[in-house]
C-alpha positions in Angstrom: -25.8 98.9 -64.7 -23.1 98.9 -67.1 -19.6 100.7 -67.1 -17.5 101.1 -70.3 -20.1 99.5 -72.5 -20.2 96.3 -70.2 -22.9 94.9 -67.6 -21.2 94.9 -64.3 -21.5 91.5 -64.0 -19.9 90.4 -66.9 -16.8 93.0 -65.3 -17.1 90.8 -62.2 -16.7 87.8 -63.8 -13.6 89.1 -66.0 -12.2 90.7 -62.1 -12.4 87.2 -60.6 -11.1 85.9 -64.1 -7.9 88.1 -64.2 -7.4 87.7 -59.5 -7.3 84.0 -60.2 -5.2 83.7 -63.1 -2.7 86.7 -61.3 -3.0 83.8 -58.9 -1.4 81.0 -60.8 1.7 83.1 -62.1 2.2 84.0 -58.3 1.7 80.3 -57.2 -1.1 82.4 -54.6 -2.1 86.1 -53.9 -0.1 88.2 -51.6 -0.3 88.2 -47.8 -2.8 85.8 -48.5 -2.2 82.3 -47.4 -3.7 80.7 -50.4 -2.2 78.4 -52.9 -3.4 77.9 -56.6 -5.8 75.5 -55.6 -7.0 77.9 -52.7 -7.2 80.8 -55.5 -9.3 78.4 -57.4 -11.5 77.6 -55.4 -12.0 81.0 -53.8 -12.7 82.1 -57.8 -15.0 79.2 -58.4 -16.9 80.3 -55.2 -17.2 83.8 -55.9 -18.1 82.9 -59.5 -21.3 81.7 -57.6 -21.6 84.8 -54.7 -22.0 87.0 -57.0 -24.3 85.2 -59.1 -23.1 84.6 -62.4 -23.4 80.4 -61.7 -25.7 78.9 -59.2 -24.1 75.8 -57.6 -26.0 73.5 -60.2 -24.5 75.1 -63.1 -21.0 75.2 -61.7 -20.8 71.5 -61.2 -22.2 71.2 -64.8 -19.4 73.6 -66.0 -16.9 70.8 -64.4 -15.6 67.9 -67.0 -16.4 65.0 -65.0 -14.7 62.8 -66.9 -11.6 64.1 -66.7 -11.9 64.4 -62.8 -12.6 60.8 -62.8 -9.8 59.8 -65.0 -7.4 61.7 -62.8 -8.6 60.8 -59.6 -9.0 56.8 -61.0 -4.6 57.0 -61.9 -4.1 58.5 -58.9 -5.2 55.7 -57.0 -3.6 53.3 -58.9 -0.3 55.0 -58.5 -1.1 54.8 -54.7 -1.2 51.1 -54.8 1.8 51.0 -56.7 3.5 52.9 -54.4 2.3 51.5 -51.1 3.0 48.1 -52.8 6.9 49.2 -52.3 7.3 48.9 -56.4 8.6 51.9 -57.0 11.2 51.8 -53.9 12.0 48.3 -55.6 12.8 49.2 -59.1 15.0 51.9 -57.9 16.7 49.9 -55.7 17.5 47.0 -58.6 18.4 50.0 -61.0 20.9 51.1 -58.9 22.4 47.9 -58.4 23.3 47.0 -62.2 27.2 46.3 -62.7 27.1 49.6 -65.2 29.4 52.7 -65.2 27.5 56.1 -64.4 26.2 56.7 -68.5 25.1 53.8 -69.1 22.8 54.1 -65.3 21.9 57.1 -66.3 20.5 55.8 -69.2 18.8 53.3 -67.7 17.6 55.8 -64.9 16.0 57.6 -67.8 13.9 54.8 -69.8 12.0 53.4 -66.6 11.6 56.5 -65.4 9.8 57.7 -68.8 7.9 54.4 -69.0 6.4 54.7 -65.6 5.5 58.0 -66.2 3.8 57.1 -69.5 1.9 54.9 -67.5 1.3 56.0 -64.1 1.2 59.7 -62.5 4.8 61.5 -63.3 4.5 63.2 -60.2 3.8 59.9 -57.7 7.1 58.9 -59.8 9.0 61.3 -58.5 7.6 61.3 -55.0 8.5 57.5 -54.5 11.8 57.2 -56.6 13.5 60.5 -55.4 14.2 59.6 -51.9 15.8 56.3 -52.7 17.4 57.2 -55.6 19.8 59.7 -53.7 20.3 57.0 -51.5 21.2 54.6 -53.8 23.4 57.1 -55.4 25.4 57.8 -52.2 25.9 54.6 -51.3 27.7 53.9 -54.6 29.2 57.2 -54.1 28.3 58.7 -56.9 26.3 62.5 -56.9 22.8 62.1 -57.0 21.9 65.7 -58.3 22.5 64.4 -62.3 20.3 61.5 -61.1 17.8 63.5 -59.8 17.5 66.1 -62.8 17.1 63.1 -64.8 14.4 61.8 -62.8 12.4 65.2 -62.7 13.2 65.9 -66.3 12.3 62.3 -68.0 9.5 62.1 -65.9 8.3 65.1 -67.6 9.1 64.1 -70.8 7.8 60.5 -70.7 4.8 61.8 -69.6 4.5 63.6 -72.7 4.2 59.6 -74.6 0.4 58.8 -73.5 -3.0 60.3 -72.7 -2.4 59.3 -69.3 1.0 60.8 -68.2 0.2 63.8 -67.0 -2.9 66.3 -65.8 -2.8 68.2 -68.6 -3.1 65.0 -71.0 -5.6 63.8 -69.6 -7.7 66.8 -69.9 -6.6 66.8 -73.1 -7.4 63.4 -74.3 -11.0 63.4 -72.7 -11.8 67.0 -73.8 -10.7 66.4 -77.7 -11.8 62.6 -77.6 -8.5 62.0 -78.9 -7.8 58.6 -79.8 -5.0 56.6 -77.0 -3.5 54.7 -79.7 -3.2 57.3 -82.5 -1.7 59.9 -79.9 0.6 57.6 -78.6 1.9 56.8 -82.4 2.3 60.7 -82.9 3.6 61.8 -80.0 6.2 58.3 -79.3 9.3 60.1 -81.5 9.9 63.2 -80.4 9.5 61.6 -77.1 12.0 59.3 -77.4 14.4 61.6 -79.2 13.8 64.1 -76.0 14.8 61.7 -73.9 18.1 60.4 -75.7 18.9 64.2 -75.8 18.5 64.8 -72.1 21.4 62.2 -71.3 23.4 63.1 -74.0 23.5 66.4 -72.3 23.9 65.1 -68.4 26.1 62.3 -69.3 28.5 64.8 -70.8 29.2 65.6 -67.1 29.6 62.5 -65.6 32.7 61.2 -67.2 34.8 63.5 -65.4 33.5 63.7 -62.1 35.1 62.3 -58.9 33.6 59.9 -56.7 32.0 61.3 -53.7 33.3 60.7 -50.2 32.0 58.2 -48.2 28.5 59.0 -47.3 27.1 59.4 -43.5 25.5 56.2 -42.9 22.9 58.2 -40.0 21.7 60.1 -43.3 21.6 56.7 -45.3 19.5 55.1 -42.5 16.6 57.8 -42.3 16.6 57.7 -46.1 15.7 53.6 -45.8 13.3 54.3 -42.7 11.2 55.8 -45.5 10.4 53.4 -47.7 7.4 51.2 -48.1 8.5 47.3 -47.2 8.0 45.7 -51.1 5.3 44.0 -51.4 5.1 41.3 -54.5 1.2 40.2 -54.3 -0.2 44.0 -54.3 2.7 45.2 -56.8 1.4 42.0 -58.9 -2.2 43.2 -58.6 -1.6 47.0 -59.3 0.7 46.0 -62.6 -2.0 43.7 -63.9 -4.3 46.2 -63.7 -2.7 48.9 -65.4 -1.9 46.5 -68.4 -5.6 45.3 -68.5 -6.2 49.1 -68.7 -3.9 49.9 -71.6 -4.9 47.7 -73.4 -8.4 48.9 -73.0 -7.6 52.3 -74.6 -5.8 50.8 -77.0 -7.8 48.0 -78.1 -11.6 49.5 -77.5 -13.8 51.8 -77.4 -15.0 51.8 -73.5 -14.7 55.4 -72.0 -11.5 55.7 -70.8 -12.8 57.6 -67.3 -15.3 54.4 -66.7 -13.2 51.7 -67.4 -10.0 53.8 -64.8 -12.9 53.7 -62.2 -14.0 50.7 -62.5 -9.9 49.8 -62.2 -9.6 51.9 -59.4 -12.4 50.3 -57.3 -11.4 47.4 -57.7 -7.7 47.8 -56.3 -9.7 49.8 -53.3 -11.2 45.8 -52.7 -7.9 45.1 -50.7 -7.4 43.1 -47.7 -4.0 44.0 -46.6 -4.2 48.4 -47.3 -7.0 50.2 -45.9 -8.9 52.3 -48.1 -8.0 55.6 -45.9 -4.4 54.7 -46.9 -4.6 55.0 -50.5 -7.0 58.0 -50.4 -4.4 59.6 -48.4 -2.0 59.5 -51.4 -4.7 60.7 -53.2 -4.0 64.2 -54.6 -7.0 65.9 -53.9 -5.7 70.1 -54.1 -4.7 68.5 -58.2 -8.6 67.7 -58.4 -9.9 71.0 -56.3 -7.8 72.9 -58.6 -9.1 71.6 -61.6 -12.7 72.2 -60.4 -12.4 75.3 -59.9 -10.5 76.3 -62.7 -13.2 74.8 -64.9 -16.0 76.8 -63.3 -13.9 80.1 -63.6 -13.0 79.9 -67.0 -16.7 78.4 -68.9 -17.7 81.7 -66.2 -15.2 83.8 -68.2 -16.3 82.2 -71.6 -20.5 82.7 -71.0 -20.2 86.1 -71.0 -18.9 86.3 -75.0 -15.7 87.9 -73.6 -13.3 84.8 -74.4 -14.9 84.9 -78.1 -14.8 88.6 -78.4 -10.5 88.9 -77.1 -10.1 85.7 -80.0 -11.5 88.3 -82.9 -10.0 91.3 -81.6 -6.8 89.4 -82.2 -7.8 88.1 -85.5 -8.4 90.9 -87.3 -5.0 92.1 -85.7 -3.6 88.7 -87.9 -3.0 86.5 -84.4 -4.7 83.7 -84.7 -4.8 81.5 -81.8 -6.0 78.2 -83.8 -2.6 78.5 -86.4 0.2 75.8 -85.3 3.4 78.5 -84.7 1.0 80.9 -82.6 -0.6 78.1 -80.6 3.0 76.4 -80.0 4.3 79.9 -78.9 0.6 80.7 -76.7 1.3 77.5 -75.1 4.9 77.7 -74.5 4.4 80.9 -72.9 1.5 80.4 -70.7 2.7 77.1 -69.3 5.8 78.7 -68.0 3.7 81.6 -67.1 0.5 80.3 -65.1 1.9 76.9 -65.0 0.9 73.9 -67.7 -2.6 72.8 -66.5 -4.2 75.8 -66.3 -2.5 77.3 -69.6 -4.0 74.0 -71.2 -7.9 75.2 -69.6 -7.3 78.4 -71.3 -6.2 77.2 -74.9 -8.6 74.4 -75.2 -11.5 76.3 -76.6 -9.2 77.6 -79.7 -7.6 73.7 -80.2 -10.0 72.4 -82.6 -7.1 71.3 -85.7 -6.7 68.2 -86.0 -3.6 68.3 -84.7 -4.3 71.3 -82.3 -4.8 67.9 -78.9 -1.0 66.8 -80.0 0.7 70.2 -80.2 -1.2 71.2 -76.4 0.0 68.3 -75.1 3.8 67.8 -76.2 4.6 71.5 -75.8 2.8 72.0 -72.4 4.0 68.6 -71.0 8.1 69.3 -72.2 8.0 73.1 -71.5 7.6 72.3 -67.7 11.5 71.4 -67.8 12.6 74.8 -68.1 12.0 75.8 -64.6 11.8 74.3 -61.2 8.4 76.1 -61.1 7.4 74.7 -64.6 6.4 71.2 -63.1 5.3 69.8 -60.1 7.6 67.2 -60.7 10.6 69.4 -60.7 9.2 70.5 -57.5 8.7 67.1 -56.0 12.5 66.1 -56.6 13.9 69.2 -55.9 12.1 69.1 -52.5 12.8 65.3 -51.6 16.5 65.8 -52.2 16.7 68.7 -49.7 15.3 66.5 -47.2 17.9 64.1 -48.4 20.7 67.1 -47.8 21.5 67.2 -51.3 20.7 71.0 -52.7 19.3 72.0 -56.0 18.8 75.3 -56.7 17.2 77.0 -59.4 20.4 77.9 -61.4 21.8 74.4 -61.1 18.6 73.2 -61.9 18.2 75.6 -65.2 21.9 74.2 -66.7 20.3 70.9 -67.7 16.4 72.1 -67.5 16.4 75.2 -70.1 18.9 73.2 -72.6 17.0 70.4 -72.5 13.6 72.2 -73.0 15.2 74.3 -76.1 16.4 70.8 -77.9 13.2 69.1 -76.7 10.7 71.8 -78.0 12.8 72.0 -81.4 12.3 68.2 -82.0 8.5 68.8 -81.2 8.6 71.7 -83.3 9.9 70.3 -86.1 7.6 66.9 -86.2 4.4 68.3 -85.4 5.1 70.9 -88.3 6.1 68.2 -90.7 3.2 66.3 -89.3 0.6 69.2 -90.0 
């Protein structure tokens, strides 16, 4: 049975398609209590009620190693973060004998350089909390502090193949080299980064100290945190410098030589396994599974290839740098960055199409509290706290610094290509 020239099949696929992506710009469907990893999944399963995959084929449309990768650094950022590290490095931030610029500053560079490193969004979740403490106790407002966090974290993320989500499915979908990304991608980083506290340490200089804070509220805040511990810290760090320089220096696959890593920090005597797995992010992995099988759905029934020519011949094409910066800036504010990354991986086959995905989807999640989960994460942990940000104070540090961020990526990747 067909219906305007298609087979009903293919017009159930492109329904599903079209529910799951409405979906991810709604952050779930209405009076639905579904998320974007419930939509996902509820796509990827009735990508297989009606037929179009049976079970075996969806789990072959799902890139394994990119599940293992991510699942791998999320446990290693558990350990970190159980270990108390994060809580500790705050803490001795905090501390330095340096006015409010120059702490911002320094806020900024670990922040990036753990995020390079380990999951920006485990970064936020452990440094948040004790940075506004921290902040209040040296009476000084945290909600600079915290849009730095949220916003470096994003853009450090940006530096390696193993930041972010979205890089890593990047990196293991392309094959992209770890070094050779790093080396591309390391500037406009770096010059995102100097911009973002040029731009909130313009507002420190004048601002008053804050009252003296309520020590109940600076109490609960230090309840929270994990008791620092230096042996599993130790253990955790040496692993994730045994795994850099893996990527850098060899060719083992990046996904096996993670879970090998991650195994062996699960070999602990002092945290239970159920511990880390807890901080494991498991609606991040559902959601990528079933956005995979939704979209190689979509794309094995010759619709994804047939939308791609109808906008050829109409002179947009998808695979040109401008148009692919543009698709991606817009979709990642749009439908948020990972799953605008699924869609516009099957056109990125430049040599240069892996770095442009990655920067711009990565550094246009600053424009919005809704562009990141990171954002998300601070903003969140600081209302706990009592300190509000909403989304216009947010937007007065996020859209500026997107705009200068996404200009300096513009204009290196198109002096690059």
């Amino acid at each position: 049975m067909t219906f305007f020239g298609f087979p009903a099949e293919t017009l159930g696929v492109l329904g599903i398609f079209c529910v799951v992506y409405l979906g991810m710009i709604l952050g779930g469907l209405p009076r639905l209590h579904l998320d974007r990893t419930g939509v996902a999944l509820l796509g990827a399963i009735a990508i297989i009620g009606i037929g179009e995959m049976t079970p075996a084929q969806a789990a072959a449309a799902v890139h394994l190693p990119t599940i293992l990768l991510l699942f791998s650094f999320m446990v290693i950022s558990a350990q970190m973060r159980l270990g108390g590290f994060y809580a500790a490095v705050t803490r001795r931030i905090v501390a330095l004998a340096v006015g409010p610029s120059a702490l911002l500053a320094v806020v900024i560079a670990v922040v990036a350089a753990l995020s390079a490193v380990f999951s920006n969004d485990i970064v936020c979740l452990a440094v948040a909390p004790v940075l506004v403490e921290a902040c209040l106790r040296r009476r000084l407002d945290p909600v600079p502090f915290l849009l730095a966090l949220a916003c470096a974290a994003n853009i450090g993320s940006a530096a390696t193949l193993i930041g972010n989500p979205q890089n890593m499915l990047i990196g293991e979908v392309l094959a992209l080299d770890f070094g050779g990304y790093l080396r591309d991608a390391i500037v406009p980083v770096v010059l995102s980064l100097v911009a973002l506290w040029a731009l909130l340490a313009a507002g420190l200089r004048h601002a008053p100290p804050l009252a003296e804070p309520d020590a109940a509220v600076l109490a609960r805040l230090a309840a929270d945190e994990p008791p620092f511990d230096a042996w599993q810290t130790a253990k955790g760090l040496a692993v994730a410098v045994v795994l850099v320089a893996i990527f850098l220096g060899t060719d083992w696959p990046r996904d096996v030589a993670a879970l090998v890593a991650a195994g062996l920090l699960l070999l602990s005597q002092r945290f239970h396994s159920s511990r880390v797995m807890a901080l494991v992010d498991w609606e991040l992995l559902v959601l990528f599974v079933g956005l995979f099988v939704v979209n190689h759905a979509l794309e094995q029934t010759g619709l994804t290839a047939q939308a791609l020519a109808w906008l050829a011949e109409r002179g947009v094409v998808l695979a040109e740098f401008w148009t692919l910066f543009g698709a991606t800036l817009v979709l990642s504010n749009l439908v948020s960055n990972v799953p605008a990354v699924m869609l516009l991986l099957p056109v990125a086959d430049g040599p240069g199409d892996g770095l442009t995905l990655a920067l711009v989807s990565t550094l246009a999640g600053n424009l919005l509290i809704v562009g990141s989960i990171a954002n998300i994460i601070v903003v969140d942990a600081a209302r706990r706290a009592g300190v509000e940000i909403d989304w216009k104070r947010h937007a007065r540090t996020g859209v500026p610094v997107t705009v200068v961020s996404l200009c300096i990526a513009g204009a290196w990747l198109s002096a690059a290509t």
